[in-house]
C-alpha positions as CSV (number, residue, x, y, z in Angstrom):
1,X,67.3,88.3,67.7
2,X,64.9,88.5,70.4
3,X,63.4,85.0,72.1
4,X,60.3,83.9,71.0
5,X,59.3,83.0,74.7
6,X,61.3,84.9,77.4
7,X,60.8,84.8,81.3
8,X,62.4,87.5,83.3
9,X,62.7,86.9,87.0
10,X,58.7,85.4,86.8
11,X,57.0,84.4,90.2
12,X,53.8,83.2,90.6
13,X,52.5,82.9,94.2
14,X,49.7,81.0,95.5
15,X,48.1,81.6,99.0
16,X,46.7,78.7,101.0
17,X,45.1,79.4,104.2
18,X,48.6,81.0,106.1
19,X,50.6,79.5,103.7
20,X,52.6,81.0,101.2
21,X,53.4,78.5,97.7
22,X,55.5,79.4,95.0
23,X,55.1,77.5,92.2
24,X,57.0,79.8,90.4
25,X,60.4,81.2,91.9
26,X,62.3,84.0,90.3
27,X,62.4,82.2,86.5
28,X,64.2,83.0,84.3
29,X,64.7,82.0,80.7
30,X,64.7,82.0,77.0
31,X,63.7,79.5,74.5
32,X,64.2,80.6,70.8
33,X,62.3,80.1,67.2
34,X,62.8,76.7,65.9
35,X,64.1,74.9,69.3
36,X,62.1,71.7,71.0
37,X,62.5,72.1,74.6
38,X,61.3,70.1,77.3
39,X,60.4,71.6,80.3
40,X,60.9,68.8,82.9
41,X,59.6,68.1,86.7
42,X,58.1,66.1,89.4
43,X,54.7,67.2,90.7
44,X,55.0,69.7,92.8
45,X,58.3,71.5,90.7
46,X,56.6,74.1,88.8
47,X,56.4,72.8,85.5
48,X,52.3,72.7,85.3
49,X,52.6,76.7,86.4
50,X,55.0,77.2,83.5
51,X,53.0,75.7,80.8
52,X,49.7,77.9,82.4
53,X,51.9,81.0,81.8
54,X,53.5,80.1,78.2
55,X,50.0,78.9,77.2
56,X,48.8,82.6,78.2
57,X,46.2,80.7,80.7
58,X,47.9,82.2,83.7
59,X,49.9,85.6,84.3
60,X,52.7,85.8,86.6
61,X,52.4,87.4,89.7
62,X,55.4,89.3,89.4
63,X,57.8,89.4,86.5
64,X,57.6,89.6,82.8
65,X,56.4,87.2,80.1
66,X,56.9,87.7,76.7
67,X,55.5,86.0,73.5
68,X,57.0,86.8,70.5
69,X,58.0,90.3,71.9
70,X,55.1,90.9,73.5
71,X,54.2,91.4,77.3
72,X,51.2,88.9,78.4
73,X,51.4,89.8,81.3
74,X,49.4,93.4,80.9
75,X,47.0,91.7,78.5
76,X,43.2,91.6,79.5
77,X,41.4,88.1,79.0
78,X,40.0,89.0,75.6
79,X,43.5,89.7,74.4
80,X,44.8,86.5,76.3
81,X,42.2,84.6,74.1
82,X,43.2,85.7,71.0
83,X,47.0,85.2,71.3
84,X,46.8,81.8,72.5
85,X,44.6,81.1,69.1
86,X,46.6,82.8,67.0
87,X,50.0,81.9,68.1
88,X,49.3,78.5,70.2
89,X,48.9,75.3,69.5
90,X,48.0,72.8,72.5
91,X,48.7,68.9,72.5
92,X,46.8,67.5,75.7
93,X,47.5,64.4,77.5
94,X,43.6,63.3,77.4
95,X,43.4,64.8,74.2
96,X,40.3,67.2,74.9
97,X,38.4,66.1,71.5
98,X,34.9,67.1,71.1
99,X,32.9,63.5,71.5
100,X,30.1,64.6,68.7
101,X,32.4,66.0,66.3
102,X,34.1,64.1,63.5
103,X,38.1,64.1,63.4
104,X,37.5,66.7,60.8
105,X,35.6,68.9,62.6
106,X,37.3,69.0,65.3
107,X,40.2,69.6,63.7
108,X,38.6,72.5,62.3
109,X,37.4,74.2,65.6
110,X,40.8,76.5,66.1
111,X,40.2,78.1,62.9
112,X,36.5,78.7,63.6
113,X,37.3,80.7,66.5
114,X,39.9,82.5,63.9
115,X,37.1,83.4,61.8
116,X,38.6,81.3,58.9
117,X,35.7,80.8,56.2
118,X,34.2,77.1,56.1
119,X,35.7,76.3,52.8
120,X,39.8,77.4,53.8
121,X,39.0,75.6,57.4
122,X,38.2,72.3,56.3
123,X,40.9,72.5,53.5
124,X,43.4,73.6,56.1
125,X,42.0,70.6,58.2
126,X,42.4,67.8,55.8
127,X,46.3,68.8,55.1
128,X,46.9,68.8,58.9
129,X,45.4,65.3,59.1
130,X,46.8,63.9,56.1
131,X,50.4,65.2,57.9
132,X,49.8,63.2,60.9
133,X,48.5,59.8,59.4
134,X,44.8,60.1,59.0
135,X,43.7,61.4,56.4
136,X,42.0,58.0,55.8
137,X,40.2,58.4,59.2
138,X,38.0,62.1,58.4
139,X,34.9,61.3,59.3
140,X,35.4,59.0,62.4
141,X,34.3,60.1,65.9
142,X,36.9,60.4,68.5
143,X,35.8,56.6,70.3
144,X,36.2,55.3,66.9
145,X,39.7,56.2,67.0
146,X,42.4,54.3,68.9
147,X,44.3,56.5,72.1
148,X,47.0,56.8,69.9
149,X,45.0,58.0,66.7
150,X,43.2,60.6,68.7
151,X,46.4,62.2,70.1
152,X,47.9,62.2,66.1
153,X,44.0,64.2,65.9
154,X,44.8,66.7,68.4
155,X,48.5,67.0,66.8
156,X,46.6,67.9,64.1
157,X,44.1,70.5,65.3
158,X,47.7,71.9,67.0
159,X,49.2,72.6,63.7
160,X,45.9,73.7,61.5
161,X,46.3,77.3,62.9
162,X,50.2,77.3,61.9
163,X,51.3,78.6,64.9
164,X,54.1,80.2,66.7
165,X,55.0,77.5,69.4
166,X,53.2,73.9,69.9
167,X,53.1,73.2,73.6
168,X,52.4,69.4,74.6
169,X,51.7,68.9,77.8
170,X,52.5,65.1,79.0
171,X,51.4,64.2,75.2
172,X,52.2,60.5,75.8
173,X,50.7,60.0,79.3
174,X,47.7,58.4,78.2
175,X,49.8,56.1,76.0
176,X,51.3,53.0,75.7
177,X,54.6,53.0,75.8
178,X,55.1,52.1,71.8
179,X,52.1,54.3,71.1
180,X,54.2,57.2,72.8
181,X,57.1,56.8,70.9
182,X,55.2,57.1,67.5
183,X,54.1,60.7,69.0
184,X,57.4,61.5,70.5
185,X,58.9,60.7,67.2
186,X,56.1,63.2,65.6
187,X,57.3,65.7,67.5
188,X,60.9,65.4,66.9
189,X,59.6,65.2,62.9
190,X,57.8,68.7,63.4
191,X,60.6,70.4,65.3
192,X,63.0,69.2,62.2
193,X,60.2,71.2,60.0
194,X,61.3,74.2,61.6
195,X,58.5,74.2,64.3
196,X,59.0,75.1,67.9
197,X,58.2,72.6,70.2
198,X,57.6,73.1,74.3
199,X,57.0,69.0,75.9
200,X,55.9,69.3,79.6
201,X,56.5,66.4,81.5
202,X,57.9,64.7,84.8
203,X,59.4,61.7,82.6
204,X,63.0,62.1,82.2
205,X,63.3,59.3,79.4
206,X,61.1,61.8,77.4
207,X,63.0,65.0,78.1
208,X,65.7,63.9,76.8
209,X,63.7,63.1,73.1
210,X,63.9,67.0,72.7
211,X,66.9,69.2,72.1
212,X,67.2,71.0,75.4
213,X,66.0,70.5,78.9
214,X,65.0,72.7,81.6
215,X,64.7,71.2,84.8
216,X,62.6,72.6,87.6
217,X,62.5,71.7,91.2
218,X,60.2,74.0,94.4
219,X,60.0,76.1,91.3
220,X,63.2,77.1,90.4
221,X,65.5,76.2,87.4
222,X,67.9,73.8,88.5
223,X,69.3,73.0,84.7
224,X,69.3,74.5,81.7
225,X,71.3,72.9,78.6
226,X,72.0,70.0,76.0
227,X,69.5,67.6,76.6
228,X,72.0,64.6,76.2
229,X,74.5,66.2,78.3
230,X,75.4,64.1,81.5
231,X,73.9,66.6,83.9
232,X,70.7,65.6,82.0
233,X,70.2,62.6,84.4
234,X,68.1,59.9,82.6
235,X,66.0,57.4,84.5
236,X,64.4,54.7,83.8
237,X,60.9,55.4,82.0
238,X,58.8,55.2,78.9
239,X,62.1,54.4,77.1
240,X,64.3,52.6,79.1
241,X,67.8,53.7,79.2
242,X,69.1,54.0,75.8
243,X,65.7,56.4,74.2
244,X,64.5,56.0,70.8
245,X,66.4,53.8,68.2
């Protein structure tokens, strides 16, 4: 079975001034249907380049990326567009809700750009919310909504367009720490749904909430494995030593 995402030997190389930065070094790797991986890193270690180039915002300089079989690399913009609605769903840190837009409708926007009809949308909408805890909260504006009810939103407007992989980029770094648990613990509850499930962050006392880590440091994968393996070093962080109970 071939990976859902799949980097061969990807670069991506940046030119400031004289210098030459590569925030992407010769990567390699595979992550498969139904896994939650955490992509893990301090600034500086590649990991914001990564999600660019799974998230189909960024191409590699050199290399090959593959979604679902498919080379994104050699796609135009237009064609970059429409894969990353159709098979894409993004979890922000700030949560990127539309102020003047209810919960709903915000919720609804992915499918809009999908050309879904009104009536499926806001049905479609409404289950998505209802999954995540708020289906009591449809009509509320985004500042009527606690930090931790907007990110459940944007969970929500992840999953309306069903699709291939949810990537959350640093989902809990607007959080409190119990606040960020609740979402962690979302995440871990759509992974065992079947959904696949990329986290991007630089906390290590999250990575190791998902399945699998890859580690990146000067943009290179340093470790690849079993999240709770003792090569997964754990520090002290958003959930102290021992993780979730």
């Amino acid at each position: 079975m071939s990976a859902l995402i799949e980097f061969q030997d990807v670069c991506k190389t940046y030119y400031m001034g004289d210098s030459v930065v590569r925030a992407a070094d010769h990567i390699s790797m595979q992550i498969q249907q139904g896994e939650f991986v955490a992509i893990v890193g301090q600034s500086g270690s590649g990991k914001s380049t990564c999600m660019n180039i799974i998230g189909c915002l960024d191409v590699p300089t050199s290399g090959t990326y593959l979604l679902g079989g498919q080379d994104v690399g050699a796609m135009d913009r237009d064609q970059l567009a429409e894969v990353r609605n159709r098979m894409l769903g993004f979890i922000f840190q700030q949560y990127n809700l539309l102020p003047k837009l209810s919960i709903l409708e915000n919720v609804e926007v992915p499918l809009m750009y999908a050309g879904v009809s009104k009536k499926e949308r806001r049905e479609r909408a409404k289950l998505a919310l209802e999954l995540v805890g708020l289906a009591d909260k449809l009509e509320h504006k985004p500042n009527e909504l606690s930090g931790g009810q907007q990110q459940r939103a944007s969970i929500a407007r992840a999953l309306v367009g069903e699709p291939a992989v949810i990537l959350a980029d640093e989902p809990t770094g607007a959080l409190d720490s119990h606040t960020g648990r609740e979402v962690i613990r979302m995440l871990q509850k759509l992974h065992a749904a079947g959904n696949t499930v990329v986290l991007i962050t630089h906390d290590n006392s999250i990575a190791v909430q998902a399945e699998r880590i890859i580690r990146l440091e000067d943009g290179r994968v340093v470790y690849d494995g079993d999240a709770h393996a003792p090569e997964a070093v754990v520090t002290a962080g958003l959930f102290g030593k021992e993780g979730l109970a």
